[in-house]
SEMAR-770348 format. One record per residue: residue in three letters; x negated, y, z negated of N, C-alpha, C in turn. Coordinates in pm, whole numbers, plus 50000, padded with zeros to 5 digits. Example, Ala and Ser with C-alpha at 12.3 -4.5 7.8 and 13.67 -1.06 7.14 Angstrom:
<nodes>
ALA486814943149220487704955049220486804967049220SER487154977549292486334989449286487105000349213
</nodes>
This chain:
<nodes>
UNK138675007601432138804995401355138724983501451UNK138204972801396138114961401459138974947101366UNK139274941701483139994929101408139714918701486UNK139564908201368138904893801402139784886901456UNK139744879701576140884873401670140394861101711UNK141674850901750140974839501776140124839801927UNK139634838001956138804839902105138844825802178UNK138494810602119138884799602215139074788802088UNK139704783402135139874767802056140254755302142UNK139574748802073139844731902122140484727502050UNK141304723202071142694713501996143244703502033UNK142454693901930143104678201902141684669701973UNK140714675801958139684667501973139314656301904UNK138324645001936138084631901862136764635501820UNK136014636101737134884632601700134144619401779UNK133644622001868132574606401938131554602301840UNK130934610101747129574605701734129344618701533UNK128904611501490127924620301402126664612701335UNK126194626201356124604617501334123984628301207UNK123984616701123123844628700946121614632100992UNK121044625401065119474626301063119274640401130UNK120384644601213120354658701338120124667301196UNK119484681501278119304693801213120744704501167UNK121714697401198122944706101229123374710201331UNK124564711501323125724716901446126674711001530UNK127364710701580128034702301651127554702901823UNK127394690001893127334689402020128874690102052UNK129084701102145130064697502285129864695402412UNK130434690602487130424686802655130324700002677UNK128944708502753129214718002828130214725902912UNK130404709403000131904715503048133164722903010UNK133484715602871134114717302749134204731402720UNK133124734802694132364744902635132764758202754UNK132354758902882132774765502989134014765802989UNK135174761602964136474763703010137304772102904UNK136504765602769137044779902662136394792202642UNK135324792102705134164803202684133794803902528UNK133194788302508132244791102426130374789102472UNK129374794202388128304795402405127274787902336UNK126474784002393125464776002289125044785002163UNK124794775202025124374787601919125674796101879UNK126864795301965127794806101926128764796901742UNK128584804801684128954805201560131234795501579UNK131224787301503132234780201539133124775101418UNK134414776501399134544770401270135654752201295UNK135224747101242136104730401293136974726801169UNK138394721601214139134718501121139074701801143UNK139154696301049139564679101033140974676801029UNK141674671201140142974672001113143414658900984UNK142134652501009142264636000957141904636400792UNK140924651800743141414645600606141384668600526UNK141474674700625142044685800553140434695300571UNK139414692100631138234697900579137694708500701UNK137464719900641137294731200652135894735800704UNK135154736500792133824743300775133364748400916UNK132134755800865131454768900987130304757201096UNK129704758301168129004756001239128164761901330UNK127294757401460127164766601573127024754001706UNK127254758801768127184747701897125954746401991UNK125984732502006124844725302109125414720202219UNK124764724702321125364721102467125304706102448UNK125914696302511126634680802540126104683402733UNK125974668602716125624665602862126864671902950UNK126764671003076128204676503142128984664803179UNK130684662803134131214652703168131264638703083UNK130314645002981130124635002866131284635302757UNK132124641102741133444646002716132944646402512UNK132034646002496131254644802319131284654302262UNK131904650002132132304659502011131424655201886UNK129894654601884128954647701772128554660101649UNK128864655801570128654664401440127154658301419UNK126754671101357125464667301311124884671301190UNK123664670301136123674671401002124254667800864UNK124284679400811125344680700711126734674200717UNK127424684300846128724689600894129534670900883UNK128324661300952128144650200955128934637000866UNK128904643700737129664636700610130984644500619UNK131084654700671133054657400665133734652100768UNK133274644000877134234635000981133564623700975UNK134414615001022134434603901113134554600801245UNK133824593701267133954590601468135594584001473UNK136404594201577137444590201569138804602901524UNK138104612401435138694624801379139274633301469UNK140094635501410140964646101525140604659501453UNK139724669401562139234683401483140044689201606UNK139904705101535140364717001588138644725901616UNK138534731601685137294738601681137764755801750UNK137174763001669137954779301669136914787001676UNK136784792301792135984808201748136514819901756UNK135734833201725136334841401680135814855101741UNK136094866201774135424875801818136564890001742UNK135424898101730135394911501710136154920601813UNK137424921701804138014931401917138754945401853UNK137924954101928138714963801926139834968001907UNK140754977401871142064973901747142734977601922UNK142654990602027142804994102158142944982002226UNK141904970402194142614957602309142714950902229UNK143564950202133144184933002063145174928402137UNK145734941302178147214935902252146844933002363UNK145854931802437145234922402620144754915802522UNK144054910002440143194900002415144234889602422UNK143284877502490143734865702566143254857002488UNK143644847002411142054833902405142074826202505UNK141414815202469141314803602560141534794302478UNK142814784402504142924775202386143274762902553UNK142334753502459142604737202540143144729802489UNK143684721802547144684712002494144294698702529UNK143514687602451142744679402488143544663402460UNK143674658102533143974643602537143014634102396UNK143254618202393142674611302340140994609002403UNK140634611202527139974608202577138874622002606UNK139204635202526138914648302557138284648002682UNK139774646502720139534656102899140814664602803UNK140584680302877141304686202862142634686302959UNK144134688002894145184681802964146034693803005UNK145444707802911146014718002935145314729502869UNK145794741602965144714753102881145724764302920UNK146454772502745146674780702707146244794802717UNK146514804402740146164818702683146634821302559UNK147484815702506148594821502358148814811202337UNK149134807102193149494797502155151214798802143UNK151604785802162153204788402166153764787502000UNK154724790701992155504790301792155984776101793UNK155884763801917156104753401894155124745301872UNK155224728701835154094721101823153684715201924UNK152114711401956151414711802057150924700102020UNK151134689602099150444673502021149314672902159
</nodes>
């Protein structure tokens, strides 16, 4: 058996940019992207902390150091520049390693530089 686990998240990101003319997806800062181990194209789901909204995506590499969170497309009309999202992916683990499975969760400032990076999330709140 396999069970779906969180694998990395970004938490408390700003939305920089959405551009409703893009084909879809969200841009992140590569860098960004490297420290949680996510992948270009890798399948992503983003929460809006700012008005409750829910949806899937896939990711586009961001310049490096460009610290950019740009929605695109569609995805485009559920934020605002300025939004505080959550961004979550997810992987397929083996039922044998759930208990080593690690994620990678960041903990991102106003300015998404990341200010801290998790393996587990704690049972307290994380601003």
């Amino acid at each position: 058996m396999y069970r779906t686990m969180m694998k990395s998240k970004i938490h408390r990101a700003r939305v920089t940019e959405s551009n409703l003319n893009y084909v879809g997806s969200i841009t992140i800062d590569e860098d960004i992207m490297d420290a949680v181990d996510i992948l270009e194209n890798e399948k992503v789901q983003i929460v809006n902390n700012n008005n409750g909204q829910r949806f899937e995506t896939y990711v586009i590499k961001g310049p490096r150091g460009s610290n950019v969170f740009c929605l695109n497309g569609a995805a485009a009309r559920l934020v605002h520049e300025g939004d505080v999202i959550i961004v979550i992916s997810y992987a397929q683990v083996a039922e044998e390693k759930v208990k080593d499975h690690e994620p990678k969760v960041a903990i991102m400032n106003e300015n998404n530089q990341i200010v801290q990076m998790l393996d587990k999330e704690p049972a307290s709140t994380v601003l």
